[in-house]
Every structure is written in C-alpha cells, then in structure tokens.
VMD Tcl script that builds the backbone (N, CA, C; Angstrom):
set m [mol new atoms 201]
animate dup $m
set s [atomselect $m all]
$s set {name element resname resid chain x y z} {
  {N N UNK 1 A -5.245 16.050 -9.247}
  {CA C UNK 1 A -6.544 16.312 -9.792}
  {C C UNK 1 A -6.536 17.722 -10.386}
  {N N UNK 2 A -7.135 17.589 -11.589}
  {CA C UNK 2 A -7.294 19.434 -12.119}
  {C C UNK 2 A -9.133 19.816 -12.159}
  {N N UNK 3 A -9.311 20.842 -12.158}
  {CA C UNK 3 A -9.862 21.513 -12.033}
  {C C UNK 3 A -10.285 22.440 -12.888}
  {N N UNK 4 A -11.481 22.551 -13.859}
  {CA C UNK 4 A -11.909 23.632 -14.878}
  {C C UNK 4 A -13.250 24.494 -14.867}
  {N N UNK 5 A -13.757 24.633 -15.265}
  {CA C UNK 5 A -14.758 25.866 -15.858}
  {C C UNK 5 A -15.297 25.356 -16.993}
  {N N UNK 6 A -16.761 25.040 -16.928}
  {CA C UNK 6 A -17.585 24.855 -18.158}
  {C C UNK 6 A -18.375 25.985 -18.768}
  {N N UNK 7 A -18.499 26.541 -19.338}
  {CA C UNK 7 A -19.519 27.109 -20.154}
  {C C UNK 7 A -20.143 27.157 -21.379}
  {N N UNK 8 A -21.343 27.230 -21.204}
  {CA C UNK 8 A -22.858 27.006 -22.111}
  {C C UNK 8 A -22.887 28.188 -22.931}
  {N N UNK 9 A -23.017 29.249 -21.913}
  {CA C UNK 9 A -23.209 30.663 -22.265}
  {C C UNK 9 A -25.038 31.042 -22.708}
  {N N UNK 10 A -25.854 30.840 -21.898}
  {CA C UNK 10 A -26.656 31.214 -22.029}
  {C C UNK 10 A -26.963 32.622 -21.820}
  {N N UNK 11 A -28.008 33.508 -22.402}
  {CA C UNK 11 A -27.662 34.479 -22.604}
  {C C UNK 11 A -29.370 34.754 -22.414}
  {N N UNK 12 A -29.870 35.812 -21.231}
  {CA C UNK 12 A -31.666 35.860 -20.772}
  {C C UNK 12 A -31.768 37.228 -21.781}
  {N N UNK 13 A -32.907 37.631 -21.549}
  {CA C UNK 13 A -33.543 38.629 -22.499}
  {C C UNK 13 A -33.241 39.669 -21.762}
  {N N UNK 14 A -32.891 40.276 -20.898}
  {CA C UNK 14 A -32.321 41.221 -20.273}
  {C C UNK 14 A -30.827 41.855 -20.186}
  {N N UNK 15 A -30.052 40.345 -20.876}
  {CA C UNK 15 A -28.456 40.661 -21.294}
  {C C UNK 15 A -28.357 40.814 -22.452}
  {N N UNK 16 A -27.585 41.334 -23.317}
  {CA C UNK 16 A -26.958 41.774 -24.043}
  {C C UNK 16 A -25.978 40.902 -24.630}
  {N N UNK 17 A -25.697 39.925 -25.612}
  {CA C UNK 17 A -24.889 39.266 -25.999}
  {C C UNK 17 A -23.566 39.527 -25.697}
  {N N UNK 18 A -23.163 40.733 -26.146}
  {CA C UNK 18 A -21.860 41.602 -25.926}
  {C C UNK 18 A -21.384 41.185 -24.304}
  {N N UNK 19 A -22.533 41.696 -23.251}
  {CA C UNK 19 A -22.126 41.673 -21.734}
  {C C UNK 19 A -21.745 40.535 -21.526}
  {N N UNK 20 A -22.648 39.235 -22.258}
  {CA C UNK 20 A -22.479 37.978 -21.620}
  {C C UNK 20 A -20.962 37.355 -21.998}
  {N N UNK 21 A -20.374 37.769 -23.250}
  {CA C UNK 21 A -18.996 37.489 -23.480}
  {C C UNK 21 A -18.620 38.441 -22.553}
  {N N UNK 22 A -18.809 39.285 -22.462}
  {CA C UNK 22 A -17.977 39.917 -21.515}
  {C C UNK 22 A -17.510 39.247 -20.205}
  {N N UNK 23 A -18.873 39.150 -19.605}
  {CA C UNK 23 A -18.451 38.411 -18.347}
  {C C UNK 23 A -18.048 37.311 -18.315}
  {N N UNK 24 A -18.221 36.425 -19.141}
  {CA C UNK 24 A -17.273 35.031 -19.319}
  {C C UNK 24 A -15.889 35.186 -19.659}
  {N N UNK 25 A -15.268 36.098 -20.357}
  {CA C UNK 25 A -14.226 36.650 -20.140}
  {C C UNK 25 A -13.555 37.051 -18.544}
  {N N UNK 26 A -14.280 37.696 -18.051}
  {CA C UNK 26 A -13.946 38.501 -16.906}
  {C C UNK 26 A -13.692 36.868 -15.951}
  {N N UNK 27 A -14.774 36.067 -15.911}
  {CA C UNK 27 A -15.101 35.223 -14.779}
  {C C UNK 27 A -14.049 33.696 -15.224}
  {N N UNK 28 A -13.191 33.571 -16.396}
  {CA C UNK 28 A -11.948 32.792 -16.838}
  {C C UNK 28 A -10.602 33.409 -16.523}
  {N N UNK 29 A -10.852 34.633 -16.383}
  {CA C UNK 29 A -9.347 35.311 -15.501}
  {C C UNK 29 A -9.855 34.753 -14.142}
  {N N UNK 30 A -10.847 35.610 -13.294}
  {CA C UNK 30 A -10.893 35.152 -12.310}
  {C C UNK 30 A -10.547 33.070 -11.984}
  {N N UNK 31 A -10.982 32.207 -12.196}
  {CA C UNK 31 A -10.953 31.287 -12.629}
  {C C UNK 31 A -9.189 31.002 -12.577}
  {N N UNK 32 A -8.579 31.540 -13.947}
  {CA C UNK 32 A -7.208 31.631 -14.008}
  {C C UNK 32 A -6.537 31.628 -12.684}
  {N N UNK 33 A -6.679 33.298 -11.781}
  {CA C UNK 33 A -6.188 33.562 -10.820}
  {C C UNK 33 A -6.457 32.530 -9.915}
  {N N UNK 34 A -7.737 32.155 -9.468}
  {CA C UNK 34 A -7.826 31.162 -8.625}
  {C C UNK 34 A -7.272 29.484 -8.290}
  {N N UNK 35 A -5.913 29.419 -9.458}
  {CA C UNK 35 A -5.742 28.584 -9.872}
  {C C UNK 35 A -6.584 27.360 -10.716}
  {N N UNK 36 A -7.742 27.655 -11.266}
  {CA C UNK 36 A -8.337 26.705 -12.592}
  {C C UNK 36 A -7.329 26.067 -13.230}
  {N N UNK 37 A -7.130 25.112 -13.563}
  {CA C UNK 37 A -6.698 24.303 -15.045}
  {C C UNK 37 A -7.120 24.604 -16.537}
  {N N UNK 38 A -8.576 24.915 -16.524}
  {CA C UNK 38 A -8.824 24.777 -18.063}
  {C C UNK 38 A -10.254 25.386 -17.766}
  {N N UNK 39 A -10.353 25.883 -18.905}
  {CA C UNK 39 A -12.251 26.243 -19.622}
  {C C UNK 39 A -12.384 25.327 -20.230}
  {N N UNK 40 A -14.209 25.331 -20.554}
  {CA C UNK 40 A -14.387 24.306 -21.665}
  {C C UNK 40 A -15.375 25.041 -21.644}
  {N N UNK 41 A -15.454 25.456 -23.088}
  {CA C UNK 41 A -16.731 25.956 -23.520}
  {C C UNK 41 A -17.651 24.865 -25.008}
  {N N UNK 42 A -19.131 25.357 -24.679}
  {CA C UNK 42 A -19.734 24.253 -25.081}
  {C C UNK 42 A -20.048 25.089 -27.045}
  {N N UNK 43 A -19.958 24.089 -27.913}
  {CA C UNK 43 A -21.014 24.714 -29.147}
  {C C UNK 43 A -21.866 24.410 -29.238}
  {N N UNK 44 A -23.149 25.145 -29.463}
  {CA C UNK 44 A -24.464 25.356 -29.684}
  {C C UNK 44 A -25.228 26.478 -30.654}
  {N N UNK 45 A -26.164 26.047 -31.071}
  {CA C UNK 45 A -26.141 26.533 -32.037}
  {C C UNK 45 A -27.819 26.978 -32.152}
  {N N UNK 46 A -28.432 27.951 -32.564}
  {CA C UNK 46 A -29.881 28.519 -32.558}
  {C C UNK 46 A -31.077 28.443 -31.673}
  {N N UNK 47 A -30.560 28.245 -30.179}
  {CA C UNK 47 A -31.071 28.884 -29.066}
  {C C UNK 47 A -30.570 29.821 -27.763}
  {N N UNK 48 A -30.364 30.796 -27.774}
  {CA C UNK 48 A -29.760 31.950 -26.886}
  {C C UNK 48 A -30.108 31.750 -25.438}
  {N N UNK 49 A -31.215 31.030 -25.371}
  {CA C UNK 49 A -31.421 30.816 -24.400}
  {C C UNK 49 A -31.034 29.626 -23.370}
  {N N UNK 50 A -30.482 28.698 -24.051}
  {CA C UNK 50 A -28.922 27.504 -23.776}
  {C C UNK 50 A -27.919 27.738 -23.997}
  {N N UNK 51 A -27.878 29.129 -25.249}
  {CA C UNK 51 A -26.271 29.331 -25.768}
  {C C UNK 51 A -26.433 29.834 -26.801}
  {N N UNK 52 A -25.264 30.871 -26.749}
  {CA C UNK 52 A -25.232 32.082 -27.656}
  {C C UNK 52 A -23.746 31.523 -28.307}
  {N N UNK 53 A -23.372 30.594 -27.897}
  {CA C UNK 53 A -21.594 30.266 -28.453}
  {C C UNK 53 A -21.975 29.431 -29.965}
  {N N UNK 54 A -21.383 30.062 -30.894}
  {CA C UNK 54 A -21.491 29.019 -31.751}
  {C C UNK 54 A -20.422 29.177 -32.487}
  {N N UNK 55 A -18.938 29.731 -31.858}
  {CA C UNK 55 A -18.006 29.151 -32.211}
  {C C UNK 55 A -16.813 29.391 -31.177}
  {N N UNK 56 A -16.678 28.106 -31.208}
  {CA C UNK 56 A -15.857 28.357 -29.370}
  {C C UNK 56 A -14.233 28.726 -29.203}
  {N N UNK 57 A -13.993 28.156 -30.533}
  {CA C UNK 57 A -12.396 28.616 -30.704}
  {C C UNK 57 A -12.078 30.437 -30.440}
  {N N UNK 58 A -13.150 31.125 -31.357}
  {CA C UNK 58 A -13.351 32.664 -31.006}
  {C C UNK 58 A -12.835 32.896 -29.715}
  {N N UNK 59 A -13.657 32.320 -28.770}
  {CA C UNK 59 A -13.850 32.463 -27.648}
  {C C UNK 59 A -12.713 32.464 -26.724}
  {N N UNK 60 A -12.268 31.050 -26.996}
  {CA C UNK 60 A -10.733 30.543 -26.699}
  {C C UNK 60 A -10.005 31.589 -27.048}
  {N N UNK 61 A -9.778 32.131 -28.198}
  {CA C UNK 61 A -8.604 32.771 -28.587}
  {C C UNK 61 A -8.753 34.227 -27.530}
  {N N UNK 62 A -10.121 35.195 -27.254}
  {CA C UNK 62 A -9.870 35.850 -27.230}
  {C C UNK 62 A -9.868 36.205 -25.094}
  {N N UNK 63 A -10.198 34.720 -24.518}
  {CA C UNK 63 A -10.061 34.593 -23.300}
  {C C UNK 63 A -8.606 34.147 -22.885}
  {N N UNK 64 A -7.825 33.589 -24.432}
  {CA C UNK 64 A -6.217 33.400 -24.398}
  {C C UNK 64 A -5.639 34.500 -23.996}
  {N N UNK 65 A -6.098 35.645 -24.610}
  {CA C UNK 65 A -5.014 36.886 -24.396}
  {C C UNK 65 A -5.535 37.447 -23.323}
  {N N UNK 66 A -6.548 36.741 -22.217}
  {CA C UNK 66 A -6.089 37.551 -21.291}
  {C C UNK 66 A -6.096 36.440 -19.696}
  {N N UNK 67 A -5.439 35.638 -19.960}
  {CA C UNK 67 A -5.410 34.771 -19.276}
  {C C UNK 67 A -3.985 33.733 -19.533}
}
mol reanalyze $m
mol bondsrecalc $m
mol representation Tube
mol addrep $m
C-alpha cells in the first residue's frame, strides 16, 4: 500500500500567499522524510479561499528540488 499527501492549498486572510507555499513546501519534505509516496496537489482556479494553486506543475517542480 502507498501512501500520499493531498493539497488544495487554501490560503485565510491572515496568510500570505508566499507563507502558504512556503509551508507546503516545508510540510512535503516532512512528508518525504516520513516515508510518503507521493503529493498530489489540486488545480483551482479564482477562489483563495479553496485554493491559491493554479498551476500545479510550478509547484511540483519546485517541491522536486527539495525532496
């Protein structure tokens, strides 16, 4: 059986777009280390408040290099 990580990436009025990649970054290493299989991040598109991702490959690539 494997095991992954979904994310939406919603993003509240108190975060900062920037932080919230941030910490989804941070929390796919962790993830990594803990032995995870895979992310899956979701696209969405013109509500921040379900999701600020609206292009997920970005995302991928730049949670690749550190994971």
């Amino acid at each position: 059986m494997e095991f992954g990580v979904f994310y939406q990436l919603p993003c509240s009025e108190d975060q900062s777009p920037s932080q919230r990649y941030s910490d989804t970054i941070a929390q796919s290493q962790l993830a990594d280390e803990l032995g995870f299989d895979s992310v899956w991040l979701a696209e969405l598109h013109f509500n921040p408040e379900f999701s600020i991702m609206s292009a997920p490959l970005l995302v991928a690539s730049a949670i690749a290099q550190t994971t």
